[in-house]
Structures are given as C-alpha cells and as structure tokens.
C-alpha positions as CSV (number, residue, x, y, z in Angstrom):
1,X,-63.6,28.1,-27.1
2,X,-61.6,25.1,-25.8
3,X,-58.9,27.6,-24.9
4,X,-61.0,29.9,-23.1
5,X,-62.3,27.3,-21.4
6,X,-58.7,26.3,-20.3
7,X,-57.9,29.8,-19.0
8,X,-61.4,29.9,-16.7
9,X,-59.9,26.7,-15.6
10,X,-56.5,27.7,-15.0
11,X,-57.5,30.9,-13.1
12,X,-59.9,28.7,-11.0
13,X,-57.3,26.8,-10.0
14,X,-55.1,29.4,-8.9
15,X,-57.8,31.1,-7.3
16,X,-58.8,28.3,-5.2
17,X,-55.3,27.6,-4.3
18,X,-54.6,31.5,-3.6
19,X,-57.7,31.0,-1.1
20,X,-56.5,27.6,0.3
21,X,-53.5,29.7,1.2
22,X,-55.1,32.6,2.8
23,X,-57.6,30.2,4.7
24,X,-54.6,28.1,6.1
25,X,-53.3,31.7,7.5
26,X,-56.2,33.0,8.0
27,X,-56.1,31.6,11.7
28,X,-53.1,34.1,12.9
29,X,-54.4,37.0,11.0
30,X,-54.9,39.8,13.2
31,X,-52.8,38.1,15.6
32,X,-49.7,40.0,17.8
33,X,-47.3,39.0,20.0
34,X,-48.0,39.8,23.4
35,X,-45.8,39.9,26.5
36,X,-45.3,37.1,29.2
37,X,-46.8,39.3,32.1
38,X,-50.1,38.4,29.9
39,X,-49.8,35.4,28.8
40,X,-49.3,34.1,32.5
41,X,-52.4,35.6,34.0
42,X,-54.4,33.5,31.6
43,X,-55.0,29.8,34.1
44,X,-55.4,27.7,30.7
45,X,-51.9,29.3,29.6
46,X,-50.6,28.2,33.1
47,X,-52.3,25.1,33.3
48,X,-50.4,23.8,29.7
49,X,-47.2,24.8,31.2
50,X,-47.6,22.2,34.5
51,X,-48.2,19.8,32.2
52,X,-46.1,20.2,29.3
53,X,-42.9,18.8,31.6
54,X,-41.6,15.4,32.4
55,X,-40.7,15.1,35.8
56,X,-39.8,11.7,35.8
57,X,-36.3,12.7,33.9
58,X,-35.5,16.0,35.6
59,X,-35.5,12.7,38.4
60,X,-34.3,10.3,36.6
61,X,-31.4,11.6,34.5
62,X,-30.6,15.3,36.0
63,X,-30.9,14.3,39.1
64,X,-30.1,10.3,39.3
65,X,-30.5,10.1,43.2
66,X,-33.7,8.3,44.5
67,X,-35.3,11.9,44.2
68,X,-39.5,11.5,43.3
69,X,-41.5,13.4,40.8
70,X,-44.5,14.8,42.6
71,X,-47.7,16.8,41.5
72,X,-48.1,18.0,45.3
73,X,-46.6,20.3,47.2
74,X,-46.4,19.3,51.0
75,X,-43.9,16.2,51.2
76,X,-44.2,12.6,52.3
77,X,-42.9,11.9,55.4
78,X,-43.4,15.3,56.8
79,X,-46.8,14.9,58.9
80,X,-47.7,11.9,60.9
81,X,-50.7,11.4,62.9
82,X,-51.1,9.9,66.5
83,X,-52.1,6.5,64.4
84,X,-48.6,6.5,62.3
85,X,-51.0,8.1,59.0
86,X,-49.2,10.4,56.6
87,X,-50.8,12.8,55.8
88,X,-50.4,12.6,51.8
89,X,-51.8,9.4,52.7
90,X,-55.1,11.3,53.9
91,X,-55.0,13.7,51.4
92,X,-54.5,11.8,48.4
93,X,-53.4,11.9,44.9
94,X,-53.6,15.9,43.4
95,X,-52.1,18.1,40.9
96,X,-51.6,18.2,37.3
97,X,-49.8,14.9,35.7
98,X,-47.6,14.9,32.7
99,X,-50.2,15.0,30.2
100,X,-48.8,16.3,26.5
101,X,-52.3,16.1,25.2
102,X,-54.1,18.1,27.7
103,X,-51.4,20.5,27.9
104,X,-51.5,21.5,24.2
105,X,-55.5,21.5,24.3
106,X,-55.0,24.0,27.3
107,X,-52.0,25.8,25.3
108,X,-54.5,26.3,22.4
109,X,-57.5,27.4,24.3
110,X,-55.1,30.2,25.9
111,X,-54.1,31.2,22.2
112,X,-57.7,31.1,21.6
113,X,-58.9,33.9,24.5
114,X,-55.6,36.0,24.3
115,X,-55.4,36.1,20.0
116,X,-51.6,35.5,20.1
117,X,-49.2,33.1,17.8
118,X,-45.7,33.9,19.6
119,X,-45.0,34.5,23.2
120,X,-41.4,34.7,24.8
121,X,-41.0,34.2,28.8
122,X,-38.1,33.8,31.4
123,X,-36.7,30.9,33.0
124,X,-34.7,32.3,36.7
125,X,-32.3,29.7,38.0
126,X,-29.3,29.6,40.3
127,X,-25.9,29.4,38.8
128,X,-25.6,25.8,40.3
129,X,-24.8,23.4,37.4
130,X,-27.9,21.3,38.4
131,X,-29.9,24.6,38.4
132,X,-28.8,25.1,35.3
133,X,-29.5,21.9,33.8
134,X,-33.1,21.9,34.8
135,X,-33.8,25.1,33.6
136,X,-32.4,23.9,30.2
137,X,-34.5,21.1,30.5
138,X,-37.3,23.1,30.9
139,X,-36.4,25.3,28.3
140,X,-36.2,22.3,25.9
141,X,-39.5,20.9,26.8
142,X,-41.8,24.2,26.9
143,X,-40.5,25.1,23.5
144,X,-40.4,21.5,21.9
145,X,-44.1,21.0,23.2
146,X,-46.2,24.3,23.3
147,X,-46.2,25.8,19.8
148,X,-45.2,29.5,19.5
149,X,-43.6,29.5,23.0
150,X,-40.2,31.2,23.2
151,X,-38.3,30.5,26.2
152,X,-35.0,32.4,27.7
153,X,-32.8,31.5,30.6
154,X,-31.4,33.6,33.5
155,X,-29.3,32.0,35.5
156,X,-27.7,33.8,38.4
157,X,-25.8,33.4,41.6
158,X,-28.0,32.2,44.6
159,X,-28.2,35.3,46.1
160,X,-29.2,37.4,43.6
161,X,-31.8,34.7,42.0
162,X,-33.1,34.6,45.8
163,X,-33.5,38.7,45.2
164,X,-35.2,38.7,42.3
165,X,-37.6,36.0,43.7
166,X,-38.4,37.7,46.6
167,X,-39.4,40.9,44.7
168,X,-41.6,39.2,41.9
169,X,-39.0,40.0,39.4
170,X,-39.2,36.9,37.1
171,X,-41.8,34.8,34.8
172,X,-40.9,31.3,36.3
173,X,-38.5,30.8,38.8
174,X,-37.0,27.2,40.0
175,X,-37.2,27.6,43.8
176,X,-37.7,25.1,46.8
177,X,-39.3,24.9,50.4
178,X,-38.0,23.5,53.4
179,X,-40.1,22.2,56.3
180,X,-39.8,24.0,59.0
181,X,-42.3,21.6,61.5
182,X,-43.7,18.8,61.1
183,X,-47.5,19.6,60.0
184,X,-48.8,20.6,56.7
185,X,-49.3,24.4,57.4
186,X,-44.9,24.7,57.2
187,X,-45.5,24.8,53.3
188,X,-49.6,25.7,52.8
189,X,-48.9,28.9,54.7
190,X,-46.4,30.4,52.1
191,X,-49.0,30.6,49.5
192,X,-51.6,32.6,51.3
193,X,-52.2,36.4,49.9
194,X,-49.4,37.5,52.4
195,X,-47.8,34.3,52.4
196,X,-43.3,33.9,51.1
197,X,-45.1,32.8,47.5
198,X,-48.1,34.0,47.6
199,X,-47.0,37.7,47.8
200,X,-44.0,37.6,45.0
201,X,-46.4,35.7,42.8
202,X,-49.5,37.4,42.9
203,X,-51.4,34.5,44.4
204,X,-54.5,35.3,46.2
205,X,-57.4,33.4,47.0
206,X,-59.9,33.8,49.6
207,X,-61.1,30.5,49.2
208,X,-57.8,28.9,49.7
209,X,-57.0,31.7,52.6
210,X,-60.2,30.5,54.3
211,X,-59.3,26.9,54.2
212,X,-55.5,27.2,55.6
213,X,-57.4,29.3,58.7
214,X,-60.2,27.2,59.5
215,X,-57.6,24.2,59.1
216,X,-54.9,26.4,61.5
217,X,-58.5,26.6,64.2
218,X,-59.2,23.1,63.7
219,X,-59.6,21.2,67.7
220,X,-58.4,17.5,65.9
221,X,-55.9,16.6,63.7
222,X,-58.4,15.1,61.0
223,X,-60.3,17.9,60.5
224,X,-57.0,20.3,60.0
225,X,-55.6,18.1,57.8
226,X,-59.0,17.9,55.4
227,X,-59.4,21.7,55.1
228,X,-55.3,21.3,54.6
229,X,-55.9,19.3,51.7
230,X,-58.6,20.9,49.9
231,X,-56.8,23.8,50.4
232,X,-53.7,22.4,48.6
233,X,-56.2,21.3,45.9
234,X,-57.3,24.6,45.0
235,X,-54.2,26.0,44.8
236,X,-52.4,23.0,42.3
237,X,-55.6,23.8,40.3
238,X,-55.0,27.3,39.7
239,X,-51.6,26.8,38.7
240,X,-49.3,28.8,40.0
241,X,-47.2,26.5,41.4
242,X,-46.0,23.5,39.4
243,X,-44.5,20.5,41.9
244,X,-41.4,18.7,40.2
245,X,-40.2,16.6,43.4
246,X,-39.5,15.5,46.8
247,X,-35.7,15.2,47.1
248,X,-33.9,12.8,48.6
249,X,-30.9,12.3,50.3
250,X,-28.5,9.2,49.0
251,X,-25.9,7.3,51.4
252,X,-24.0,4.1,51.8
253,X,-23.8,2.4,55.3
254,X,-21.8,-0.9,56.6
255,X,-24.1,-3.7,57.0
256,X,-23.4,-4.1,60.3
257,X,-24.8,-0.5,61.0
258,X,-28.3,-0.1,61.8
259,X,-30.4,1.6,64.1
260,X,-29.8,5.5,62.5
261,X,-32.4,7.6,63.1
262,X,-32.8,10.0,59.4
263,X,-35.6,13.1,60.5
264,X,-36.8,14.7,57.1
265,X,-36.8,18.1,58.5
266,X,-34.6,20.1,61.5
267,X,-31.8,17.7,63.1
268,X,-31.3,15.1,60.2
269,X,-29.8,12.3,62.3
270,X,-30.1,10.7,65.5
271,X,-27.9,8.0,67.0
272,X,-29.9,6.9,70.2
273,X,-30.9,3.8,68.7
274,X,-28.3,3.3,66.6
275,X,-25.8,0.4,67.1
276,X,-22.7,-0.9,65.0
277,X,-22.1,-4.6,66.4
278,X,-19.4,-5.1,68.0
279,X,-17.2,-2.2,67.1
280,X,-19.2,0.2,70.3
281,X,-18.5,3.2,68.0
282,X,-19.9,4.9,64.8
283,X,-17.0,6.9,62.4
284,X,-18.6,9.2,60.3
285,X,-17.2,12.2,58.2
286,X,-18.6,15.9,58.2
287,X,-18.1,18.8,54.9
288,X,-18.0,21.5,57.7
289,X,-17.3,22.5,61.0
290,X,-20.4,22.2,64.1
291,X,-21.5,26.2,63.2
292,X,-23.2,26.6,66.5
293,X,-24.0,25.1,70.2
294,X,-26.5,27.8,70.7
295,X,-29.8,26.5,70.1
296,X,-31.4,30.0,70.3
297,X,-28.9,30.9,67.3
298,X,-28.4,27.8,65.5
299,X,-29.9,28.0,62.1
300,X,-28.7,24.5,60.0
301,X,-28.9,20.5,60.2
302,X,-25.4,20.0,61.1
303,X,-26.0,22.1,64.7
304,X,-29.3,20.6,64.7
305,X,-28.3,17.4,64.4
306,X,-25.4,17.4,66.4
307,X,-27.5,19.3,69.0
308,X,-30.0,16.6,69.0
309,X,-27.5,14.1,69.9
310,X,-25.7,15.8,72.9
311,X,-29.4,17.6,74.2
312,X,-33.0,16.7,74.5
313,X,-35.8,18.2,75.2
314,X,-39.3,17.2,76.2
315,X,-40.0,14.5,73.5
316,X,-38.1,12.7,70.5
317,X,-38.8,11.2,67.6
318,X,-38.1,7.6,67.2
319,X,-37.3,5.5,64.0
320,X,-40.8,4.9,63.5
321,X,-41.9,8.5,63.2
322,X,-43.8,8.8,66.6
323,X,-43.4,10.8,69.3
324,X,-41.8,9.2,72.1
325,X,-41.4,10.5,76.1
326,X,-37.1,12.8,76.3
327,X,-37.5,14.9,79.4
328,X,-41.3,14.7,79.7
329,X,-42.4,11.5,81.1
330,X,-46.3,12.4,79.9
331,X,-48.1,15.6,78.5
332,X,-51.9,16.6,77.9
333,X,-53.8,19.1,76.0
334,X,-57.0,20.7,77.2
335,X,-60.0,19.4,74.8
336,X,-59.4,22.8,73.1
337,X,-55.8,22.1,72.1
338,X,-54.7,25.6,73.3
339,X,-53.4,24.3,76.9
340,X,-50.4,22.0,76.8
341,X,-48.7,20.8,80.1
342,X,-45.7,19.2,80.3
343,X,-44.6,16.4,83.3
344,X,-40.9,16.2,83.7
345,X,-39.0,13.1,84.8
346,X,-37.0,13.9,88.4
347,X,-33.9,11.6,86.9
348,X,-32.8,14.2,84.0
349,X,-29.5,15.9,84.6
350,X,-27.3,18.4,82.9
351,X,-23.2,17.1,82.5
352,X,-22.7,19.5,85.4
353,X,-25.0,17.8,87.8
354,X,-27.3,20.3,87.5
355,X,-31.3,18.6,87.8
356,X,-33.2,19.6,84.5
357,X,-35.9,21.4,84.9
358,X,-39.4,23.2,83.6
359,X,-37.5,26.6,84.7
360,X,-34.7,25.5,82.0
361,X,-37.2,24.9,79.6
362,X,-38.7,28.4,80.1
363,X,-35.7,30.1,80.3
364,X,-34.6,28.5,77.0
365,X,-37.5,29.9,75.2
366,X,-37.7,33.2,76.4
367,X,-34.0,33.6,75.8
368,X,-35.0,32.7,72.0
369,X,-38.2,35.0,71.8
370,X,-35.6,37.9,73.4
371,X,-34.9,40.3,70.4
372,X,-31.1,40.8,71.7
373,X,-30.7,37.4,71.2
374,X,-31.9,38.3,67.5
375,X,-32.8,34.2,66.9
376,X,-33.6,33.3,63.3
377,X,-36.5,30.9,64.7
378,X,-37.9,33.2,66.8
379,X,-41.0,33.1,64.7
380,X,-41.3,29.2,64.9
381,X,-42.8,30.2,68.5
382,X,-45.1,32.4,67.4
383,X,-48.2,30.4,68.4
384,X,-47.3,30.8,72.1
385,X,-49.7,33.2,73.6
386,X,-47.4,36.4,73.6
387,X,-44.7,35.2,71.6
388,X,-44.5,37.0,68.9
389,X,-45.2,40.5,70.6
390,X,-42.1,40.1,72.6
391,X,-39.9,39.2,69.7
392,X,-40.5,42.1,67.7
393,X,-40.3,44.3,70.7
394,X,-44.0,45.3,71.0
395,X,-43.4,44.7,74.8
396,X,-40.6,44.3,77.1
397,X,-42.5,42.4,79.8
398,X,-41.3,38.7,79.0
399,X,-44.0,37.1,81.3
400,X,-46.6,38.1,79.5
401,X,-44.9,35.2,77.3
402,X,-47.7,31.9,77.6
403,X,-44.8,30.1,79.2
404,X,-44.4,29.1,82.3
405,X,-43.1,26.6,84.8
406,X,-45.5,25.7,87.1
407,X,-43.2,23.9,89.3
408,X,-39.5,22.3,88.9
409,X,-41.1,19.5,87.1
410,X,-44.5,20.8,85.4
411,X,-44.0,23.3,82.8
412,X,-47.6,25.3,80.9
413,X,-47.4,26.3,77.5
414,X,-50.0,28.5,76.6
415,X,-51.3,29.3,72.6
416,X,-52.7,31.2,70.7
417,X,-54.7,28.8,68.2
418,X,-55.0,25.2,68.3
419,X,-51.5,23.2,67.8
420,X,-52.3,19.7,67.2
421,X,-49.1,18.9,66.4
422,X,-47.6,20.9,69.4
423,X,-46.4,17.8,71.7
424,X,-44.2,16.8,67.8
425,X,-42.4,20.1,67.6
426,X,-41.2,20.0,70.3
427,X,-38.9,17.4,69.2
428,X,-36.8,20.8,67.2
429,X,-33.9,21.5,68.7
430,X,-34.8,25.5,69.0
431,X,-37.0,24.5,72.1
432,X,-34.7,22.7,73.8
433,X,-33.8,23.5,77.9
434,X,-30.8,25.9,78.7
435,X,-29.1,26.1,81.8
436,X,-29.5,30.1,82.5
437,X,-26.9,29.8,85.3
438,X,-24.5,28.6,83.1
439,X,-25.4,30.3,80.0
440,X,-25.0,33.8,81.6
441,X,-21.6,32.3,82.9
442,X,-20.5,31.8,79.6
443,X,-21.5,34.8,77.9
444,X,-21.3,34.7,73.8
445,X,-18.8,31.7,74.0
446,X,-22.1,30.1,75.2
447,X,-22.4,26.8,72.6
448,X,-18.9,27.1,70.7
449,X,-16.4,24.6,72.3
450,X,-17.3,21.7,74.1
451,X,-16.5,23.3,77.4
452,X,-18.7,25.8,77.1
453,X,-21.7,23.6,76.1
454,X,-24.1,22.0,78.9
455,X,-25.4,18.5,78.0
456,X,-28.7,16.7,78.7
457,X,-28.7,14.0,75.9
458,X,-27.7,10.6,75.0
459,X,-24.1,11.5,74.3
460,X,-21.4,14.4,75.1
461,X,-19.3,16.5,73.1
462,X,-16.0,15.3,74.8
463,X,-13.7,16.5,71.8
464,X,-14.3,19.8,69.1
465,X,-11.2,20.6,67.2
466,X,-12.2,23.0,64.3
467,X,-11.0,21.7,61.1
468,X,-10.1,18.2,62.5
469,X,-13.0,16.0,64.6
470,X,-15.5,15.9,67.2
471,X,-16.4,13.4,69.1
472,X,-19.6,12.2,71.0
473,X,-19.1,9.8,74.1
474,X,-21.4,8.0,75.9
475,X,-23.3,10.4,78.3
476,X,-23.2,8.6,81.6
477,X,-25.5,10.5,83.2
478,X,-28.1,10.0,80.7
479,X,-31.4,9.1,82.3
480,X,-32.3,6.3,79.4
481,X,-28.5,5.4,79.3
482,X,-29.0,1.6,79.1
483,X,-30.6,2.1,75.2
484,X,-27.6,3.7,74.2
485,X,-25.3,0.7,72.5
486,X,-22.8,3.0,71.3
487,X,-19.4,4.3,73.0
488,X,-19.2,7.3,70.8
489,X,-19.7,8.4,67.7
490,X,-16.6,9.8,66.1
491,X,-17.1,12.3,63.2
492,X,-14.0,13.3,61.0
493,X,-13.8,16.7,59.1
494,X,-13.4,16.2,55.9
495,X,-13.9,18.9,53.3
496,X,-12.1,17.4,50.0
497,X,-14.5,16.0,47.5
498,X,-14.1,12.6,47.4
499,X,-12.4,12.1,50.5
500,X,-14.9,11.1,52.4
501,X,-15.6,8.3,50.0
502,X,-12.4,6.7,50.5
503,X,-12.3,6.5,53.9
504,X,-15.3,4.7,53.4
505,X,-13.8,2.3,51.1
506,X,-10.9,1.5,53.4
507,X,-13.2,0.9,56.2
508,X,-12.2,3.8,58.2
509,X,-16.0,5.4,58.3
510,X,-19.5,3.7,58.9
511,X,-21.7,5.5,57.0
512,X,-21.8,8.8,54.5
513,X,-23.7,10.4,52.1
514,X,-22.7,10.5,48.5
515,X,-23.3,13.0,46.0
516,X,-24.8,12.3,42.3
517,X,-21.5,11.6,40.7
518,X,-21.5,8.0,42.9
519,X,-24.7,7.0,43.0
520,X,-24.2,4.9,39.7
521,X,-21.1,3.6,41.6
522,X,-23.4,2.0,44.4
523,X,-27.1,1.9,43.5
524,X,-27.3,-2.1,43.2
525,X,-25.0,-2.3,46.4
526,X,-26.9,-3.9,49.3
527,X,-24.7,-0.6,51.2
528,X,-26.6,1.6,49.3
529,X,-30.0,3.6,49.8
530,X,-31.8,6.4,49.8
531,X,-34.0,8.4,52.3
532,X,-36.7,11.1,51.8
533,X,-36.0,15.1,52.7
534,X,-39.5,16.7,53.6
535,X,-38.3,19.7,50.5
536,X,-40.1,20.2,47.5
537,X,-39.1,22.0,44.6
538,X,-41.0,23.5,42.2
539,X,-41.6,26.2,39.5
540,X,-42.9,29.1,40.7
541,X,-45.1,30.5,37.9
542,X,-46.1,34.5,38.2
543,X,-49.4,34.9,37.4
544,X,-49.3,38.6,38.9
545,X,-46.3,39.8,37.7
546,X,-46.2,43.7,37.6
C-alpha cells in the first residue's frame, strides 16, 4: 500500500511538472513569426522601438562632437521670432525619451495584438563608417532590449541608400533633413501625406495635414508656430519618425578672433562683423574649390557662404539671430502678410559702379524661376504669387510672376499665402540682386572667376585660383564699409586630411573646423567650441511599407 502510494505520488509529481512545463510555453503556443511589413504598422510596436535607443551614446561615443540627442524633429536655432524666441522654446519639450521600461511594456502589448514571438527587420544605412556604426548600434540595442526582435543591416553607398529611401524600399532607414529656411514648415512639411517622408513612409494624417495648413495661413507668427507645434506633436506620437540629434559643427579659433558670424542653415559663415585684432586679415582653409558664383545655380554652403560675403541682398542676419537692414533700408507687410514691400538705400553699388536696384532684385528672381536656367531652388520661391507656374513651364509670361519693382528703389513682392518669416529669407543667398546687363554680358561664365562676378557686399573676390586660394578684400564701395574691420579674408585650399590642422598649429590660419578624430585633441582648449547645424537626423520607421 505504501508503494502504491509512492507511485500516485511520483506520477503526481511528474504530472505537475509536465503541466508546469506546458503552462510556461503555453504563452507562445499558436504563435508564428510574422514579417516586418506587420510588425511596423502596429504604433505600440513602433512606439518600443523610439524608445528602446540611447541617444545620448550614438552622441556621446559614435559621434564625440558637441552633437545633441533630441526627441524633436525641427532644430534649435532654426526659427527666431521678431522678440529673439526660438521656436523649440515656444513649442516645448516632445517626443518619446529613452525609456527601457516603457519600451518593453509597449514591445509586449505589440506581441500581445499581433500573436508573434520572433520578428526580423532591416536596418538601411550609408556605407559611411559613421553610418555604419550607428546602424550597429542600433542593431545592438533593438536586439539586446526588445525580446524576439531580429535585426539585419544594409549598408549601401549614398546614392543607392538615397534610392531605396526615396521609393519606400526599407523597414528603418538612418536619414537626415536639412533646413532649407528659416521657419518650422522647412522640416514639418516633409511629413505631410505628399510630403519627402510622408510619401516613402506611408505617413498620412489628416489631423497633422490640417495643422501644418492652417499653421502655413496663419496672419502672426504665434499662431503658426502653435498649430506648428501641435502638429509636430502628433506626428512624434505616432511614431514614425524617431529623432536621434541636432548636429553640430566643431572648430578651433585664435583667441584673438571674434566677431564670426556661424548661420545654421544656407551660407554658414559671415565675416562682416568679424575682426582679428591687429593682424586686419582672417586666413582660413577650404576642402574644395568655390563650385559656383551663380546664385540662381548654386546649390551648397561653400557658394553660399562665400556668396554671402562678396553679395547682399535686402536684409542680413546678424550674430544675434535678427534680421538686420543689407540693401533695404526698411520693409512692411500688409496686415495680411501677403504684401511685402521693400525700400532700397540710394548708396548701394555693384563693383562696376553700377547703382543697385529693385529692377536687379527682380531680375535676379525671375532669372531663377526661368526653367532654362533649370535652378535647384526654384521651388524655394514658390510662395510668390505665380512662381511656381512659371518654373515648371505652365506659362511663359514671366510677369505674371508677383514680383515687381515699383520704382528703382521700391521693389513689391507679392504671395500666395501668408509668409511671416518672408522679410528672414530673404537673407538666402538664392534671392540675392543680379546685374542683368552684365549677366547677359557674361553668358555661362557668369559667377565662375572673379572677373566674371559683380559685387555688392562687404568684401570682393579679388583673387580665385582653382586648387590654390581665394581671396576676399575689403569692398570699398560698400555702403556700410566703416563696420568692416577686416582687410581681407584669405582662404587657402587645402584638400589633405590633416593639413589644414597644421597650418593651424603653426599659426598660419585663424580658424577651422575639425573633424571627430581631433575633437579629443582640443575639447578642454579655451580655442575650442562647437556650434549648432539646424539638421536633424533620425530613423525613419515604415509604417506603410508595401
């Protein structure tokens, strides 16, 4: 009796422990794989992902220079009021935080509603070693952190990652946004249904759409910017777009250099303000030759930036951020922000002699609207009543373009929707004056030597050798030419890796930036320091992918 009653005990034992077995799997029974496509529709699945990362060392140890995790997507820096506010300040803190707790609850709860255990997706990157690093970094952390989350890496050459992006081909894609003018709507825009990231990722929502129009309608600058932010709000929330940071750009300067202008977005750097003591002249070093002259064909900071230097146009941007009188002595708006006029100053002159005038102004942006001129910013015009109907060739009559000069000193611009921000972009170097007299003179050598360039600006281009120098001298003529403390500003060519850095360290250059490799070198050096680029990058996450 004893020994039967060993047995019952026995098999109850191994019963119970059989069962205890089958209950701890019982959870995945009946559970499958399923595909990424899936998996990324789900917003809780989405949601674990933008918060299963750690920003703080894809800034801190892949990146290592003065770059800042973000949760947002529109920059610092970018968009400054008439009262000096940003406009991150206005909107406020958003987005999803690293958060390992709340990720996994969401990670679960996505398990939950799609009955999965294992789920593989892809990582796109550029080739570009710190491409490549990031996405191993993500790779790392997604797997380490969400349970049953496979993770594989593609990592291609630029051109064919940008490819692939642009046609939806990919899970998650590391991708970035430059601003293209100074207000919010530059990055908002691109995730509306018809959007640059709204299309190849499948995001569309009317609520968000609504916002980003009744902001893009709004009369004042307030009321933009708070349908800009709610918008931005919805769309961190649903996920489809996870922030990582704002970069930055690092540099050493002499200490007896101050006074440098740094833009976060078009032409990088002014010198109008900028002074070096005694010496009367600023030696810098360029990785490349001045691509372009022609501001209705220029396309990159360098020409920007140089353009911005040797030009002006109707307003600048000073080293506080606001918007201070170039060729336009004062401007207005009519209360409905659709009517801007533009006074000139009767002391501007071209380096010909030549007075500067509204008709230059005009002529400069028609030339850039014309579709022979095939301009890559064309479209940055597009808000001028017109505009964009003459660039693509819908008419041929380029006065019907909401441009126009009034007299030699008033020019009317014309638009389409509110531009609150109108008076600030015209600070880009794209809407700068041309000379048409001298432009047609000079045909398509127009903008490539410094004799065939016209100059209104602080300086002028008195020396271009390709592979070698250029130089920018004091322009005389100038009509603010007492603020200018410096002679020239002498800029060396100098393509070599780390050549640039010893000049610097002999003494022969004022001021450079430096890459990651030296910012250990010179991070506690009173020389060093750091500046903000209005670019985000991000993960692009396809929640629509076909």
């Amino acid at each position: 009796m004893l020994f039967k009653k060993k047995i019952s005990c026995s098999l109850l034992v191994i019963l119970m422990s059989t069962i205890g077995l089958y209950g701890c799997e019982g959870k995945d029974l009946g559970k499958q794989d399923i595909e990424s496509k899936e998996l990324l529709k789900n917003k809780d699945a989405r949601l674990a992902i933008t918060m299963a990362i750690d920003k703080e060392k894809i800034t801190n140890v892949i990146l290592n220079n003065g770059s800042s995790p973000i949760n947002y997507y529109t920059p610092e820096g970018l968009a400054i009021d008439n009262h000096g506010k940003d406009y991150r300040d206005i909107a406020g803190n958003m987005g999803n935080d690293y958060d390992l707790k709340e990720a996994k609850e969401h990670w679960e709860k996505a398990k939950e509603d799609l009955n999965f255990k294992n789920v593989t997706i892809e990582v796109l990157t550029s080739d570009a070693e710190s491409s490549k690093r990031v996405g191993e970094f993500f790779q790392n952390q997604l797997q380490t952190n969400l349970d049953g989350l496979k993770v594989e890496l593609k990592q291609v050459p630029f051109k064919q990652k940008q490819q692939l992006e642009s046609e939806g081909d990919y899970d998650l894609v590391y991708s970035s946004w430059v601003a293209d003018y100074p207000d919010p709507l530059t990055f908002l825009e691109t995730f509306t249904t018809n959007g640059k990231f709204g299309k190849n990722s499948g995001y569309d929502s009317k609520e968000y759409n609504a916002l980003i129009e009744e902001g893009k309608n709004a009369t004042s600058i307030s009321e933009s910017w708070n349908k800009y932010a709610k918008a931005e709000e919805i769309l961190l929330s649903d996920a489809f777009l996870m922030p990582l940071f704002q970069s930055s750009s690092a540099y050493i300067q002499k200490p007896y250099v101050d006074g440098i202008t740094i833009i976060p977005y078009g032409a990088k750097y002014a010198y109008k303000w900028a002074n070096a003591e005694d010496k009367n002249e600023l030696n810098l070093t360029s990785n490349s030759d001045i691509p372009s002259l022609d501001m209705s064909k220029a396309t990159d900071s360098l020409s920007f930036s140089v353009a911005n230097n040797v030009m002006e146009g109707l307003v600048r941007v000073n080293n506080d951020g606001e918007v201070v009188e170039g060729i336009a002595k004062e401007w207005k708006s009519s209360e409905d922000k659709k009517i801007w006029t533009f006074y000139l100053r009767k002391d501007a002159v071209w380096s010909n002699g030549d007075p500067v005038t509204a008709k230059d102004f005009e002529f400069g942006f028609k030339r850039t609207l014309n579709p022979k001129t095939a301009s890559q910013y064309g479209f940055i015009m597009y808000d001028i009543v017109g505009a964009e109907n003459y660039n693509i060739g819908k008419t041929t009559d380029s006065n019907s373009i909401g441009i126009k000069a009034i007299d030699n000193y008033t020019l009317e611009v014309k638009l389409n929707r509110p531009v609150n921000y109108f008076d600030r972009l015209m600070s880009f170097p794209v809407f700068f004056p041309q000379n048409e007299k001298f432009v047609k003179e000079q045909g398509d050598k127009f903008g490539t030597t410094e004799k065939t360039t016209l100059y209104n600006g602080p300086f002028t281009l008195t020396k271009w050798k390709l592979d070698d120098v250029y130089i920018m001298t004091k322009n005389q003529g100038y009509w603010d030419k007492n603020t200018i403390r410096l002679e020239s500003v002498n800029t060396k060519i100098v393509k070599e890796g780390t050549a640039d850095v010893n000049l610097y360290e002999n003494g022969d250059v004022d001021f450079i930036g430096i890459s990651n490799e030296f910012i250990d070198k010179y991070k506690d050096s009173i020389e060093f320091s750091t500046s903000k680029n209005a670019t985000t990058f991000f993960m692009l996450i396809n929640g629509n992918n076909k």
